[in-house]
Backbone as CSV, one residue per row, in Angstrom:
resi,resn,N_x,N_y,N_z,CA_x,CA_y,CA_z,C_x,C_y,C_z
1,UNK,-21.041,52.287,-49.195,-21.472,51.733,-50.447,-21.084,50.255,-50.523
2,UNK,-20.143,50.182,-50.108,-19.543,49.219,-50.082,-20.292,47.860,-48.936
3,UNK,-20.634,48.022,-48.097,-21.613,47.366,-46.969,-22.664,47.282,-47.799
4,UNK,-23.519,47.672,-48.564,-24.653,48.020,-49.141,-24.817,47.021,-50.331
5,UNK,-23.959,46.955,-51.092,-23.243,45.814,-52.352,-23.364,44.485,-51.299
6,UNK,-22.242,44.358,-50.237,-22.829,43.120,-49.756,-23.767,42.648,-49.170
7,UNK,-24.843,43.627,-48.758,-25.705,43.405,-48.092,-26.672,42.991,-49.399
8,UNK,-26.671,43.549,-50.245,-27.605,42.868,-51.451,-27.420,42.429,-52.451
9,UNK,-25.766,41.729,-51.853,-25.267,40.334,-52.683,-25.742,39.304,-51.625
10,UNK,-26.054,39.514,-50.820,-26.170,38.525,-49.760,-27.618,37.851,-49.601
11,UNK,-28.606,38.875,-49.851,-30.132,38.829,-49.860,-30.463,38.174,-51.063
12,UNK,-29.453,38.813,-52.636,-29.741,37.902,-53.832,-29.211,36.315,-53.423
13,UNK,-28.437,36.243,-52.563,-27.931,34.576,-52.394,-28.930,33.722,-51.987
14,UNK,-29.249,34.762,-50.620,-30.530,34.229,-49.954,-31.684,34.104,-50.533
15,UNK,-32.150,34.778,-51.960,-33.453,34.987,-52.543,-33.070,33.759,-53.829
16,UNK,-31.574,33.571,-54.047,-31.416,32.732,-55.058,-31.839,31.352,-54.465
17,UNK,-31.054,31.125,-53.305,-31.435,29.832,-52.683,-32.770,29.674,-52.215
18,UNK,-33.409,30.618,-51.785,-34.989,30.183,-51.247,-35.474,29.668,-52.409
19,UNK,-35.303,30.584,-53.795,-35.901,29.794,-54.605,-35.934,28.607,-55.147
20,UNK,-34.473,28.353,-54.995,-33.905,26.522,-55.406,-34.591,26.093,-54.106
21,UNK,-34.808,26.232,-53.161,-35.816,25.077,-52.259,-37.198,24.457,-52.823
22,UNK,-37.898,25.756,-53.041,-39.556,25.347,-53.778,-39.020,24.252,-54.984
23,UNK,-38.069,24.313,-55.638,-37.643,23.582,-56.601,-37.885,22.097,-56.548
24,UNK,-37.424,21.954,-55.211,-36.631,20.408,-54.748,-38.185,19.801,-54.158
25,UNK,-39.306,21.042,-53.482,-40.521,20.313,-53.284,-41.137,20.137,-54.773
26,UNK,-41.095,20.714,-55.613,-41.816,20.334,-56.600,-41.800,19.340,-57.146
27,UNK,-39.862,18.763,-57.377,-39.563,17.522,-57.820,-40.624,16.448,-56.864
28,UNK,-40.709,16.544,-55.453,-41.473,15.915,-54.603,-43.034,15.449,-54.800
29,UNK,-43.597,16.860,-54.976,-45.030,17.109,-55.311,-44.795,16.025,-56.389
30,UNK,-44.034,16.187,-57.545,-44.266,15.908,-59.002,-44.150,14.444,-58.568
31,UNK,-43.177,13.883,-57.861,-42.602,12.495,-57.560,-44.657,11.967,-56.675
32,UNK,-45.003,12.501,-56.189,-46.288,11.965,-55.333,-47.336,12.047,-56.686
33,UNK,-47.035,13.356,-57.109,-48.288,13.189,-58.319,-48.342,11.483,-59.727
34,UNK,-47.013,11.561,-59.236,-46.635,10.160,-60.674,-47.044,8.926,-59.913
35,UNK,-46.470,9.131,-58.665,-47.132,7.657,-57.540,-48.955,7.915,-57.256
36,UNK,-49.361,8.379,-57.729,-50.437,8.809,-57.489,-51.391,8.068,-58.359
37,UNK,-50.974,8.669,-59.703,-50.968,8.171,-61.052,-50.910,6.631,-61.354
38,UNK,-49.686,6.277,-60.923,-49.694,4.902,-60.857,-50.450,4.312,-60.167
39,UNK,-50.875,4.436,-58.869,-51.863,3.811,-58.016,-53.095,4.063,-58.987
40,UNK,-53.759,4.804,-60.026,-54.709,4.790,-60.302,-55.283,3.933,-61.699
41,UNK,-53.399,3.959,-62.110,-53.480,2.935,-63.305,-53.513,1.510,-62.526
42,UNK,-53.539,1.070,-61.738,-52.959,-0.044,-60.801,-54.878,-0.453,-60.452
43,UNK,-55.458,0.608,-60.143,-56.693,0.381,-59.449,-57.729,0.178,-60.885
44,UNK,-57.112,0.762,-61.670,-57.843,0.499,-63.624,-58.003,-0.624,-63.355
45,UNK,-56.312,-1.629,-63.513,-55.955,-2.389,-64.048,-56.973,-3.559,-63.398
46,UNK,-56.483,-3.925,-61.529,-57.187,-4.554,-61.079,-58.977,-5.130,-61.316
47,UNK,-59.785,-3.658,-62.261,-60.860,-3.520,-61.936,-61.322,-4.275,-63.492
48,UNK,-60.731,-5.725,-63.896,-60.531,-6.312,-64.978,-61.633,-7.254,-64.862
49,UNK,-62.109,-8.208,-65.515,-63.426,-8.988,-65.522,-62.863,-10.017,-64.268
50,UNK,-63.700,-10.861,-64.416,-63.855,-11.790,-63.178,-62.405,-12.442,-63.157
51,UNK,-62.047,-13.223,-64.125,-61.567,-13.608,-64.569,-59.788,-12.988,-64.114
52,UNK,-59.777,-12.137,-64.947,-58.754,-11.144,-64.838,-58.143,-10.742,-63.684
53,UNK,-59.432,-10.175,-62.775,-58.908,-10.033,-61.195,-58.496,-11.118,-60.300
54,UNK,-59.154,-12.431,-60.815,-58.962,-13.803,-60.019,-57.141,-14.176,-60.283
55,UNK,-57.131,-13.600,-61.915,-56.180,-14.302,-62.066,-54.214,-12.791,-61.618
56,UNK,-55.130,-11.999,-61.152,-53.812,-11.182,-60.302,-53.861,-11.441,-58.790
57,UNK,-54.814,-12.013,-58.238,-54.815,-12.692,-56.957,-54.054,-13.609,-56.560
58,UNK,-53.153,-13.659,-56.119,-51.873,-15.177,-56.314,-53.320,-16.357,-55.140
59,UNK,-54.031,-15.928,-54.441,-54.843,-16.890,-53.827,-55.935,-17.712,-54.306
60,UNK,-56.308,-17.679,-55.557,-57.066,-18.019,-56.565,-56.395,-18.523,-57.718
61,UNK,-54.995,-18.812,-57.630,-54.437,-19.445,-58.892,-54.847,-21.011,-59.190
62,UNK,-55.131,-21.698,-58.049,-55.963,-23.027,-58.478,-57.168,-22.817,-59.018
63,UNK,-57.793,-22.282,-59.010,-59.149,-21.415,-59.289,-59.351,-20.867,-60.741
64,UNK,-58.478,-20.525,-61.079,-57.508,-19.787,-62.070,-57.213,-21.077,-63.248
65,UNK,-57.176,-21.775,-62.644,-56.196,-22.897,-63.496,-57.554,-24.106,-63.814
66,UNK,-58.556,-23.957,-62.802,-59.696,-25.023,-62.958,-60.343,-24.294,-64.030
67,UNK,-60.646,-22.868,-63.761,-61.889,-22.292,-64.751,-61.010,-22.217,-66.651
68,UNK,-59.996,-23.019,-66.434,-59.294,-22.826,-67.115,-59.917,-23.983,-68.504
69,UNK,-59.842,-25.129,-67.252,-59.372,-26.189,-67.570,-60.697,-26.615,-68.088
70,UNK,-61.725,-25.968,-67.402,-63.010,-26.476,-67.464,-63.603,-25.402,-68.737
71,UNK,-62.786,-24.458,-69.507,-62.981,-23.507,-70.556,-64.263,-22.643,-70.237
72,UNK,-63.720,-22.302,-69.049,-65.576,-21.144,-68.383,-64.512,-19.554,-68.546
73,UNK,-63.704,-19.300,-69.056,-62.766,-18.228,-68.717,-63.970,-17.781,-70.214
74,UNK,-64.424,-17.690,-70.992,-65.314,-16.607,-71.693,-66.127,-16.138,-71.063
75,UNK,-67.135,-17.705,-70.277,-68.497,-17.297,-69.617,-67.962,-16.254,-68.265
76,UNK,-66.784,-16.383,-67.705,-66.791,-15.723,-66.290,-65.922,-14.280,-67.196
77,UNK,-65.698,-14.514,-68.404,-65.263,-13.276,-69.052,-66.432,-12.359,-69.487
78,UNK,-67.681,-12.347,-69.444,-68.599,-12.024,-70.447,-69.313,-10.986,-69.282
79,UNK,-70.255,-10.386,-69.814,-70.695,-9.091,-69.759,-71.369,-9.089,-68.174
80,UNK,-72.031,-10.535,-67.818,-72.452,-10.784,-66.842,-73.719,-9.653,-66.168
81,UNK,-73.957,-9.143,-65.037,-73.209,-9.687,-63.636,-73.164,-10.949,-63.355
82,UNK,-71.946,-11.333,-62.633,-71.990,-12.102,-61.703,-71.851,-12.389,-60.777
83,UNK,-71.916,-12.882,-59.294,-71.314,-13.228,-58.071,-70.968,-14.334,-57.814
84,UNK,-69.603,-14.354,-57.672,-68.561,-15.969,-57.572,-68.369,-15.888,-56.153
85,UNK,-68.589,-17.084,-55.525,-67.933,-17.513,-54.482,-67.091,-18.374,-54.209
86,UNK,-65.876,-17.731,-54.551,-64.594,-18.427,-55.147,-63.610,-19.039,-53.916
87,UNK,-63.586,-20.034,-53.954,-62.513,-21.392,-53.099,-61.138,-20.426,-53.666
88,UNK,-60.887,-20.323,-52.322,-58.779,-20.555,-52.289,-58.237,-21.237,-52.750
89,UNK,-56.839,-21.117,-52.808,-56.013,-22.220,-53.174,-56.382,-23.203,-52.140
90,UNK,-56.626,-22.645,-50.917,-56.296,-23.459,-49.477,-57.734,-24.413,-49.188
91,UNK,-58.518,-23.475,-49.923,-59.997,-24.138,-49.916,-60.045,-25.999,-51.064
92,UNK,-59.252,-25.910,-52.160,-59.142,-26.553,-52.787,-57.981,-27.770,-52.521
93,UNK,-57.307,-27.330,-51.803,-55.875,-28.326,-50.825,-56.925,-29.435,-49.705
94,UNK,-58.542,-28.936,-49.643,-58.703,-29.761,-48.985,-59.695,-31.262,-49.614
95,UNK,-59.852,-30.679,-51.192,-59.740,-31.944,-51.741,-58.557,-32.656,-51.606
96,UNK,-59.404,-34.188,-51.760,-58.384,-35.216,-52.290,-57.610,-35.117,-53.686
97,UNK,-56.354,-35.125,-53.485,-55.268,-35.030,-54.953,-55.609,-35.828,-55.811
98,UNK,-55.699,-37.216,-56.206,-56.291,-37.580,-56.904,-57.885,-36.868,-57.758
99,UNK,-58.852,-36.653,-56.711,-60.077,-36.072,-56.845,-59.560,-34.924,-58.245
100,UNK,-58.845,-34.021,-57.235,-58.186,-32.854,-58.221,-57.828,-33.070,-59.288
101,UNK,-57.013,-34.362,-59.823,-56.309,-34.669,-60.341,-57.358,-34.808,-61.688
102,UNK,-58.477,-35.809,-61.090,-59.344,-36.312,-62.029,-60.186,-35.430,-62.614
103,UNK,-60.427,-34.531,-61.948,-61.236,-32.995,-62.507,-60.698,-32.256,-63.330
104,UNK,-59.076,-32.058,-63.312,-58.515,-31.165,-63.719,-57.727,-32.162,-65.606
105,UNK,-58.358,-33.286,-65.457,-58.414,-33.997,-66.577,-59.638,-33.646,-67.848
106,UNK,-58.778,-34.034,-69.295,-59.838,-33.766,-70.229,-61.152,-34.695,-69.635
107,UNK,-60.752,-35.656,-69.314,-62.472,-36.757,-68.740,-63.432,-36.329,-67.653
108,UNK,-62.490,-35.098,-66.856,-63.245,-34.346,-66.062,-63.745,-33.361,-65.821
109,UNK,-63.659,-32.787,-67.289,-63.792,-31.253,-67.737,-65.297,-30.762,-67.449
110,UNK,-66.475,-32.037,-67.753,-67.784,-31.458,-67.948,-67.990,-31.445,-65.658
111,UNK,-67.513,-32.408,-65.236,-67.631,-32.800,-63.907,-67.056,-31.203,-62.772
112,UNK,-66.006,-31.058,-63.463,-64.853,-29.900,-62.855,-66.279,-28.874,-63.542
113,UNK,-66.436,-28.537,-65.002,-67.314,-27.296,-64.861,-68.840,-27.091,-64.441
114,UNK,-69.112,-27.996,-64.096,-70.445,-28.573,-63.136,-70.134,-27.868,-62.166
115,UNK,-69.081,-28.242,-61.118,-68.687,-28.284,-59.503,-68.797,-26.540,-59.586
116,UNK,-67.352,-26.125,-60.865,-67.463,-24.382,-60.545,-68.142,-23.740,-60.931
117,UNK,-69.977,-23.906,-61.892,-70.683,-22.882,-62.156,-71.598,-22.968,-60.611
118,UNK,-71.238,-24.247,-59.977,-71.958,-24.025,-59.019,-71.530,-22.656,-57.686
119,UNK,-70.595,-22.451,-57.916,-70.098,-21.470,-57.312,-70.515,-19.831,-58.004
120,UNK,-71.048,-20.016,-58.327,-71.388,-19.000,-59.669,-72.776,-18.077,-59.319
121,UNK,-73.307,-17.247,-59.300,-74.717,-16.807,-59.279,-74.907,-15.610,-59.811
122,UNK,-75.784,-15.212,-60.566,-76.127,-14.661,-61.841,-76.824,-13.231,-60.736
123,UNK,-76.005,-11.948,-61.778,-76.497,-10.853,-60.274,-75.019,-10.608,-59.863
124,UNK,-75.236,-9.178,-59.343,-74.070,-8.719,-58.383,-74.690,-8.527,-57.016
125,UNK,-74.065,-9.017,-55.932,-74.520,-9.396,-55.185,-73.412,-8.951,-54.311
126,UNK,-73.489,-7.743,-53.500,-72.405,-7.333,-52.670,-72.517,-7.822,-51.037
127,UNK,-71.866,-8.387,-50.065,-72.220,-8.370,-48.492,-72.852,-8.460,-47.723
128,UNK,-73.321,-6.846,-48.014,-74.022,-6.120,-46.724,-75.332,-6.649,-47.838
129,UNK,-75.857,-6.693,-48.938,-76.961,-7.496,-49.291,-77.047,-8.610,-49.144
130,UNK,-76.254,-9.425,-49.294,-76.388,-10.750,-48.663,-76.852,-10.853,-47.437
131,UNK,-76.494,-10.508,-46.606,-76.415,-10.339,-44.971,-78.076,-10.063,-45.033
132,UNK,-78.021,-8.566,-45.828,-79.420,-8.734,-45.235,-80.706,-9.204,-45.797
133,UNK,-80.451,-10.116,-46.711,-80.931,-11.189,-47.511,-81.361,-12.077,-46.485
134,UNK,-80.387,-12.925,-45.838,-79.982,-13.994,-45.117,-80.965,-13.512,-43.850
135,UNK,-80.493,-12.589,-42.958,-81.163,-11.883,-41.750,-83.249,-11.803,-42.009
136,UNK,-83.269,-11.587,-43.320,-85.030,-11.052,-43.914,-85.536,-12.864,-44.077
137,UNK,-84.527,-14.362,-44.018,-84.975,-14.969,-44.818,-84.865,-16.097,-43.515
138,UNK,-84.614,-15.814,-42.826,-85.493,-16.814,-40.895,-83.887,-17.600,-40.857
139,UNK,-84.162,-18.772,-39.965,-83.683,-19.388,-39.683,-83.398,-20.734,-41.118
140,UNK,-84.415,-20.663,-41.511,-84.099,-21.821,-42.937,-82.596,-21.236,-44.102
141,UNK,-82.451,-20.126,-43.446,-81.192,-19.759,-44.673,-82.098,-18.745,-45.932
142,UNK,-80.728,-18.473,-46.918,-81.203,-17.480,-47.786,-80.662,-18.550,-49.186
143,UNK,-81.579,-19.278,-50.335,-81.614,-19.700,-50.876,-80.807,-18.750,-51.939
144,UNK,-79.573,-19.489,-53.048,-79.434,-18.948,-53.291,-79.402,-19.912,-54.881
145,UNK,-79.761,-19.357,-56.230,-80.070,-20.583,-57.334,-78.535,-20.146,-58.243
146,UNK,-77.908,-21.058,-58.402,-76.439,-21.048,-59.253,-76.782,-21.148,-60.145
147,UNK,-75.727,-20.622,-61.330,-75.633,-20.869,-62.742,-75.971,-22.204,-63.143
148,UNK,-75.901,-23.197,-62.447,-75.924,-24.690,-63.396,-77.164,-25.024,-62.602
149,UNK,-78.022,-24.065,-62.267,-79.040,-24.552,-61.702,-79.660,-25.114,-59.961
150,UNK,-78.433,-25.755,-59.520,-78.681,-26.325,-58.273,-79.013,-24.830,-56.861
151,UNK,-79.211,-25.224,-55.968,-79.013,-24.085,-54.844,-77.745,-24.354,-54.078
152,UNK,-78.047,-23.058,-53.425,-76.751,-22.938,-52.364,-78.337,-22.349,-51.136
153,UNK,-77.929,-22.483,-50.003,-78.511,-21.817,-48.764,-77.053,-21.315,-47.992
154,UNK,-77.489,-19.455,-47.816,-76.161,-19.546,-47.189,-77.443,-18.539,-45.748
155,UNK,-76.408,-18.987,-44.887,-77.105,-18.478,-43.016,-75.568,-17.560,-42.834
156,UNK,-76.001,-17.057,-41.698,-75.228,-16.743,-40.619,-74.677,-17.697,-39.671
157,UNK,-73.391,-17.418,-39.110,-72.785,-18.604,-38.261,-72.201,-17.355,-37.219
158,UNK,-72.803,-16.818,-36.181,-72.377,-15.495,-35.223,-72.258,-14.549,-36.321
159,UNK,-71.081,-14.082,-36.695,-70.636,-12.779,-37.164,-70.473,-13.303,-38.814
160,UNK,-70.577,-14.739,-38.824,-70.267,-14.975,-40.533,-70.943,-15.529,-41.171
161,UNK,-70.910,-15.193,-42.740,-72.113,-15.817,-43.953,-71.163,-17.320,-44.275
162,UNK,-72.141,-18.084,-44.045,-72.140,-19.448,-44.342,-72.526,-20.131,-45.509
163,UNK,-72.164,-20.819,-46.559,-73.018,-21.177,-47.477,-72.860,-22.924,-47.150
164,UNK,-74.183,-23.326,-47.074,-74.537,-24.509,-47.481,-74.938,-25.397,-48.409
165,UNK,-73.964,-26.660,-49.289,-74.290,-27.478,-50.758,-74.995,-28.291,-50.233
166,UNK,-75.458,-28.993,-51.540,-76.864,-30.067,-51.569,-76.492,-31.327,-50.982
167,UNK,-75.153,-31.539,-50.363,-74.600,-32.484,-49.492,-74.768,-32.094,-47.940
168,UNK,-74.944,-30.923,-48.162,-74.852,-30.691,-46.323,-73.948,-29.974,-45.924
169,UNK,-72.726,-29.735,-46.882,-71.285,-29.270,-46.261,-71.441,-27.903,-46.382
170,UNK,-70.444,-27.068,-45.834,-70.573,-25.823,-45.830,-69.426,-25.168,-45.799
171,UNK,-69.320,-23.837,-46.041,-67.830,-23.329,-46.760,-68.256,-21.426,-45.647
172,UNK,-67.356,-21.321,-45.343,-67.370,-19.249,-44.866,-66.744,-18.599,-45.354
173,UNK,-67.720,-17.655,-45.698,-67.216,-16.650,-46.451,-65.505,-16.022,-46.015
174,UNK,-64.800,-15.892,-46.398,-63.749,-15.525,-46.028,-62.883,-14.461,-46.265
175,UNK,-63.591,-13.530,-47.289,-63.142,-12.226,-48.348,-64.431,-11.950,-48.618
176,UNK,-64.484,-10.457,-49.148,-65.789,-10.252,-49.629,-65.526,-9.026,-50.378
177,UNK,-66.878,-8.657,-51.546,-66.287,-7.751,-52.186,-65.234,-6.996,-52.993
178,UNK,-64.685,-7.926,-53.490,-63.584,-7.892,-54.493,-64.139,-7.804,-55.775
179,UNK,-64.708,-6.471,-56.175,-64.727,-5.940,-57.152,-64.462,-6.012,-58.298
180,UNK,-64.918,-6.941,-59.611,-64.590,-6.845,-60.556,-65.990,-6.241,-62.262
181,UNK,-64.918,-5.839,-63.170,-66.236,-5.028,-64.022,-66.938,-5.980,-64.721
182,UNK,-66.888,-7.160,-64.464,-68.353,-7.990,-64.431,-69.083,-8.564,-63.221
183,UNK,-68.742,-8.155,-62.383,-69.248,-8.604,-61.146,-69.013,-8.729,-59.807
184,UNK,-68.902,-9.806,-58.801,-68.197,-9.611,-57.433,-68.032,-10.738,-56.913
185,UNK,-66.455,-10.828,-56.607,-65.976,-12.240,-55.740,-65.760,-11.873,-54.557
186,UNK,-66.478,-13.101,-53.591,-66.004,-13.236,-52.151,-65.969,-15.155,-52.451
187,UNK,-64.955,-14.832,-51.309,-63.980,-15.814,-51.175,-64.284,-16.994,-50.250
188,UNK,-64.312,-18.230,-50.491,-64.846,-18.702,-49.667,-63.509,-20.041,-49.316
189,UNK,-63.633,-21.044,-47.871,-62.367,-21.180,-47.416,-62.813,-22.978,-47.745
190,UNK,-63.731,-23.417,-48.412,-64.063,-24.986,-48.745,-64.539,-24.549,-50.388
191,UNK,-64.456,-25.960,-51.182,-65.112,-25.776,-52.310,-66.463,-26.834,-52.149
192,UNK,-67.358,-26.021,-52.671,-68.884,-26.579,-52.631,-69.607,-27.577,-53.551
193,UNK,-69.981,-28.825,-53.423,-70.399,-29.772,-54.130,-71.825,-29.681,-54.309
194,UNK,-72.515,-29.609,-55.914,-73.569,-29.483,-56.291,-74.405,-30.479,-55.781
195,UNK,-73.700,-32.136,-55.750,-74.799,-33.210,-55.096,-73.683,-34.099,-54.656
């Protein structure tokens, strides 16, 4: 009798503890389900107007600070679509400082929001449409008409979309598809002059 008592004090130990194991995965499960959660409030958050997403991008904070300056943060806030082809910080380092300087002035406000609606095009406009925009539209390029009116022509350069301004210069795409709920930024590594 006595063997028998410990034998099924021993099995309740063992049946007590198996059960405290499932315990310790659940805390786990529960710990992945909350990181889970968060990644989805995180992917909400990101999915903010043009504007919004540019401005959680730490690579667009000059960008950030022009559309600022130039008071387009309603228009690139508004219901849209749009497709921005938005200069880097690094894209914008390759103006002249002064240049910057003078744009990012009240006297250069109408000049500065000239330069960035030109970056601008009305439409969501993802990539792989571009591409095959560009590919359907020859060797002359794929015309493309900006918010303030002027064109862009953007080609292929081997494997990359090119856009060409009414100066001649040209900027590559450098990001693409960055998703926002008015529209879509890809990134481009020069900033583009209307004339």
């Amino acid at each position: 009798m006595n063997k028998i008592t410990i034998a099924l004090a021993s099995a309740a130990t063992l049946a007590i503890a198996a059960c405290g194991e499932p315990a310790d995965d659940t805390v786990t499960l529960d710990e992945d389900v909350a990181m889970n959660d968060q990644m989805a409030n995180d992917m909400a958050t990101a999915d903010g107007t043009i504007v919004e997403v540019a401005q959680g991008n730490s690579d667009f904070s000059t960008l950030v600070s022009a559309v600022q300056s130039a008071n387009l943060v309603d228009t690139l806030s508004s219901e849209g679509p749009y497709t921005v082809f938005a200069p880097t910080n690094a894209a914008f380092e390759k103006v002249p400082q002064a240049t910057r300087d003078e744009l990012m002035s009240e006297a250069g406000q109408e000049d500065l929001a000239n330069i960035l609606t030109y970056h601008v095009v009305e439409g969501e406009t993802m990539a792989q449409a571009l591409t095959q925009a560009i590919e359907g539209a020859g060797d002359e390029g794929y015309e493309l008409t900006t918010v303030n009116g002027a064109t862009l022509t953007a080609m292929m350069d081997g494997g990359n979309v090119v856009l060409r301004d009414a100066a001649g210069n040209t900027a590559m795409v450098t990001g693409t598809d960055i998703d926002a709920s008015n529209g879509v930024i890809h990134s481009i590594d020069t900033v583009l002059m209307p004339q």
